[in-house]
C-alpha positions in Angstrom: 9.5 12.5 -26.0 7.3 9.8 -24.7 6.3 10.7 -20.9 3.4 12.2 -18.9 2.9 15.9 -18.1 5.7 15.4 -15.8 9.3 14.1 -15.3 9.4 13.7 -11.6 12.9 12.5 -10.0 13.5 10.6 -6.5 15.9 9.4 -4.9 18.1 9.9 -1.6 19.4 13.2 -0.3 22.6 14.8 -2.1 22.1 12.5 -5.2 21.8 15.8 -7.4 18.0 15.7 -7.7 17.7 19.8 -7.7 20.6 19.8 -10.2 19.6 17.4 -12.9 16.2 18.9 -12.7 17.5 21.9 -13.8 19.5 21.1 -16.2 16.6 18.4 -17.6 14.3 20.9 -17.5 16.3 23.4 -19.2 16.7 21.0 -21.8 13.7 20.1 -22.4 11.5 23.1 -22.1 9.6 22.2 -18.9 9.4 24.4 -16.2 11.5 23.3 -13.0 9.8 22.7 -9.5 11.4 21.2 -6.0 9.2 20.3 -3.7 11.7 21.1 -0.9 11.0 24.7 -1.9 7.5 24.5 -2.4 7.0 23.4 1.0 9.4 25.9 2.8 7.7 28.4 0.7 4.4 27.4 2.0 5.2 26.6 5.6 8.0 30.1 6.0 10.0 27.9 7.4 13.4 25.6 6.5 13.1 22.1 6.2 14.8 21.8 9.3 13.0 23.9 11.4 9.6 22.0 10.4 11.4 18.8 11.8 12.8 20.5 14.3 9.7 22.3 16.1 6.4 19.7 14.4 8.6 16.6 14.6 9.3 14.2 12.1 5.8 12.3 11.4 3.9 15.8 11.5 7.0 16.7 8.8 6.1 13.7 6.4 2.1 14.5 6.5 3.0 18.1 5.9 5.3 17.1 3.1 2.4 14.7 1.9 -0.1 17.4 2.0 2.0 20.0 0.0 2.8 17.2 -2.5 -0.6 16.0 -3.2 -1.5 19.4 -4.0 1.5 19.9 -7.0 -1.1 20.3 -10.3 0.9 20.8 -13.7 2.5 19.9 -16.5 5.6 20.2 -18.4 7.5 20.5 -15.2 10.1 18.4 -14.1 9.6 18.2 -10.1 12.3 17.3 -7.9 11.3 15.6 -4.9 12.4 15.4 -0.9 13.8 12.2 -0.6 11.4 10.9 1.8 8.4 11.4 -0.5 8.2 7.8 -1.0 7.1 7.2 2.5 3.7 8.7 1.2 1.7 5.9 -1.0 -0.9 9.2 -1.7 2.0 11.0 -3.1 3.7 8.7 -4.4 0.1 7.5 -6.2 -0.2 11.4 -7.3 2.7 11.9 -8.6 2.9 8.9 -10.4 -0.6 9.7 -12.0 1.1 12.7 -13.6 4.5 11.6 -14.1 7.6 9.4 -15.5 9.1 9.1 -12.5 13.0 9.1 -12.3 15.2 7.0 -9.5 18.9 8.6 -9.0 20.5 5.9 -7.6 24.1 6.0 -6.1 25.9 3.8 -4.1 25.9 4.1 -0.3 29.9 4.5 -0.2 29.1 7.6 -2.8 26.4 9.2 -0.4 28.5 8.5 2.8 31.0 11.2 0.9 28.0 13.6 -0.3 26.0 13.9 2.6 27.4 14.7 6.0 25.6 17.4 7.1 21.5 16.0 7.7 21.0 18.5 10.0 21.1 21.6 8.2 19.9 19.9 4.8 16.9 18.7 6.5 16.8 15.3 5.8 13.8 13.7 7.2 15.1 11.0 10.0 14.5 9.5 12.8 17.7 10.6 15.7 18.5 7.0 16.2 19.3 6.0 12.5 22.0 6.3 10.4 22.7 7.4 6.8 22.9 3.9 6.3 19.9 3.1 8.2 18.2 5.6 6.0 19.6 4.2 2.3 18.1 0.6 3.7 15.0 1.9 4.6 14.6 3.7 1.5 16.2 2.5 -1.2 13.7 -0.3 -1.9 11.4 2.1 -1.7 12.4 4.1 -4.9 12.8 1.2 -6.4 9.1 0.2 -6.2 8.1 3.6 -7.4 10.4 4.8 -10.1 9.5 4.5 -13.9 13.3 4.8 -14.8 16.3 3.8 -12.9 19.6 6.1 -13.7 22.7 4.5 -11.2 24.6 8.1 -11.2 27.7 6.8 -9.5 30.4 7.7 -11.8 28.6 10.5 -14.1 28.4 14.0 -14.3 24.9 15.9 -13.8 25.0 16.5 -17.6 25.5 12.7 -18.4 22.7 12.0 -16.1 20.3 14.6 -18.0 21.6 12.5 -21.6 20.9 9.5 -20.2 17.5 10.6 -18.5 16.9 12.2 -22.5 17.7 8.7 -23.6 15.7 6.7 -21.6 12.6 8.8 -22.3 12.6 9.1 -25.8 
């Protein structure tokens, strides 16, 4: 398998990010880290309550910090979706990894994620969903190694066709 230390995946919110991971990782013999985890575990605090009581820009530089930080190998890592509003972790991550864009449609996402609240999804009260996938989107683009559109396949399909594209 040609890729770095690490197989890191980005992307919006309820893509399946933490699932694929997994399941890639499982498959692969890597070790499986989400960084939405890592920094909970860190702070003792949900996502949510981080944005909730520090704010969203004070969220993002604590997200930053914890991500910069991440030193391994063989671990698939899957990322907050708004990692890519960091160049400096974006830069570190990319240093140490192939990194991996699940893309869906916005009609797809609309279904997926309804509830930003409790998921902690890093936004700003006056956007939208969509507002967010704009923003984003060309975002993960710029970053990403490989591209996977997820739209009409399984987690597992994604995993092959991650597997594919990295051997």
């Amino acid at each position: 398998m040609k890729t770095k230390k690490n197989i890191t995946l980005i992307g919006m919110p309820a893509v399946g990010k933490t699932t694929v991971g997994n399941l890639l990782a499982q498959k692969i013999n890597f070790d499986f880290l989400d960084s939405d985890d890592l920094i909970q575990s860190k702070e003792q605090k949900t996502l949510s309550q981080i944005i909730l009581e520090k704010g969203l820009d004070r969220f993002l530089q604590i997200e930053e910090t914890h991500i910069v930080g991440i030193a391994c190998k063989n671990h698939v890592i899957a990322t907050g979706g708004s990692v890519v509003y960091s160049q400096k972790a974006m830069a570190h991550l990319s240093k140490e990894s192939t990194i991996i864009y699940l893309s869906v449609d916005l009609d797809i996402l609309l279904t997926r994620l309804w509830d930003i609240t409790s998921r902690g999804v890093a936004i700003s009260p006056e956007k939208s969903i969509e507002d967010l996938y704009k923003e984003r989107t060309p975002l993960y683009d710029t970053y990403c190694d490989i591209k996977i559109d997820c739209n009409s396949m399984t987690a597992e399909q994604v995993v092959e066709k991650a597997m594919n594209c990295l051997s």
